[in-house]
N, C-alpha and C positions, 0 to 999 in steps of 0.2 A: 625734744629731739625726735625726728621720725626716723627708723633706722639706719639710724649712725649718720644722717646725714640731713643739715640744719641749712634748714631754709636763707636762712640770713644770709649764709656765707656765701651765697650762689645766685641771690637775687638781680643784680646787676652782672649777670655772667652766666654763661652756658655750661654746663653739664651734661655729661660724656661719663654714663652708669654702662661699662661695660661685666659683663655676664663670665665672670672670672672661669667658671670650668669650661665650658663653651670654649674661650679662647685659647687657653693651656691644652687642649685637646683638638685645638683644630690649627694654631699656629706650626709650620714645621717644626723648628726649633728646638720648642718646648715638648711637644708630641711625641722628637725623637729620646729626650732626654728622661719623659718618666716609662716611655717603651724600653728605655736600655736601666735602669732603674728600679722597678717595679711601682710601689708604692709609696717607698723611701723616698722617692723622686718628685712629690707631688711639693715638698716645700720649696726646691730649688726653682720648680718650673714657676710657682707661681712670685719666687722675687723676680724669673728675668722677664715676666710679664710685667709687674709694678716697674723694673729697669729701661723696659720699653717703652712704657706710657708715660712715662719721663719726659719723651720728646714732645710728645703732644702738650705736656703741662708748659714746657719752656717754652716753646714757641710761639703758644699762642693764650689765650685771655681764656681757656675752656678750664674750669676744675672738673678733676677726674676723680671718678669714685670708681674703683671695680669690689663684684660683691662674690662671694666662694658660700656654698654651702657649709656648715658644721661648723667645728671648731665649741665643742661643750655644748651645753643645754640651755643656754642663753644667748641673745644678742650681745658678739662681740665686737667692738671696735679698735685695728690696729692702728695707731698712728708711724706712717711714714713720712715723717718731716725732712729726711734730706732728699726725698722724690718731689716732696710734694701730694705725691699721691696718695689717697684716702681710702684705707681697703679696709673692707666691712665683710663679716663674717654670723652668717643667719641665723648660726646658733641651732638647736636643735628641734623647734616647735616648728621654723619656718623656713623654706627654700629661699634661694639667691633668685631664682624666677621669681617668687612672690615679693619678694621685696622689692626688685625693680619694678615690676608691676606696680605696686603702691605707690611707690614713687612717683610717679608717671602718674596715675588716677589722680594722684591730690594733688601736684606739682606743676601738671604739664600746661597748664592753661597759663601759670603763673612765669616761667620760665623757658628758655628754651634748651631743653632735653634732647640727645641723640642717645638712644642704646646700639648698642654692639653686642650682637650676639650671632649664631649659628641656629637659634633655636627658633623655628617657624611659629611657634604658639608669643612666645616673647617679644618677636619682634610686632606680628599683627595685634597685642596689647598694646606693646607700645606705641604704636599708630592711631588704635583707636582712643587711646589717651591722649594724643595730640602730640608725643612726640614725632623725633625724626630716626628711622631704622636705619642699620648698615650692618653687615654681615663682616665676619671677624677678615676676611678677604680683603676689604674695605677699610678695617682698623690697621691691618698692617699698613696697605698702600699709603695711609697719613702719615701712620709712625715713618716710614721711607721718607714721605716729603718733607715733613718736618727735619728729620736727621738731615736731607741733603741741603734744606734751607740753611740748617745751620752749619754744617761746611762751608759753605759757600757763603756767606756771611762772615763769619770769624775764623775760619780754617787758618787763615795768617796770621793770625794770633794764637795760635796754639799748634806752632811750629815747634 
């Protein structure tokens, strides 16, 4: 396993390593809610980021990892089986940048990678590793299109 997230499962499929603090701090949303908050607020924000990235898992063939600094002294891995999505935590030796980063160095020739971040050092790695950048401005707008594809899709079933 390379941190918390295995090659295999991703090989025939695109991968979407989005930069967990990045997004919780730069999505409205979530912004306002560990602003009204404090720091007690950083676990709400980041379920209704994995809540969000929902859309992208259902609607399209991308597996989604997002990565969050901390969480103890070790690389941890939570499993989110009713999202789907894959959220990984870098433990105390190593940042959520570095780990995307690695990702992307060893991965990105092999697969095709999009990261999602805010952070101008992160995304110019991930470019020169061969992935594809977008800025969390970006991440929203899919999550949008995704949610209205699937309105518009199944809305009349779920009248």
């Amino acid at each position: 396993m390379f941190s918390g997230i295995e090659l295999a499962d991703v090989m025939e499929r695109r991968l979407l390593l989005v930069d967990g603090h990045s997004a919780i701090h730069a999505w409205p949303e979530m912004k306002s809610v560990i602003r009204r908050g404090g720091g007690d607020a950083t676990e709400p924000a980041r379920r209704m980021l994995v809540q969000a990235l929902a859309a992208i898992a259902d609607a399209t063939e991308v597996e989604v990892a997002v990565v969050f600094d901390g969480k103890g002294g070790r690389h941890e891995q939570v499993d989110e089986s009713t999202t789907g999505i894959r959220v990984v935590f870098s433990g105390g030796k190593r940042s959520a940048d570095g780990m995307i980063e690695r990702v992307v160095a060893k991965h990105g020739a092999e697969i095709a990678i999009t990261v999602a971040s805010n952070d101008r050092l992160v995304l110019d790695a991930a470019m020169a590793g061969g992935a594809d950048a977008m800025s969390i401005r970006g991440l929203q707008q899919w999550v949008d299109s995704c949610d209205r594809d699937f309105r518009d899709r199944y809305g009349r079933y779920l009248r």
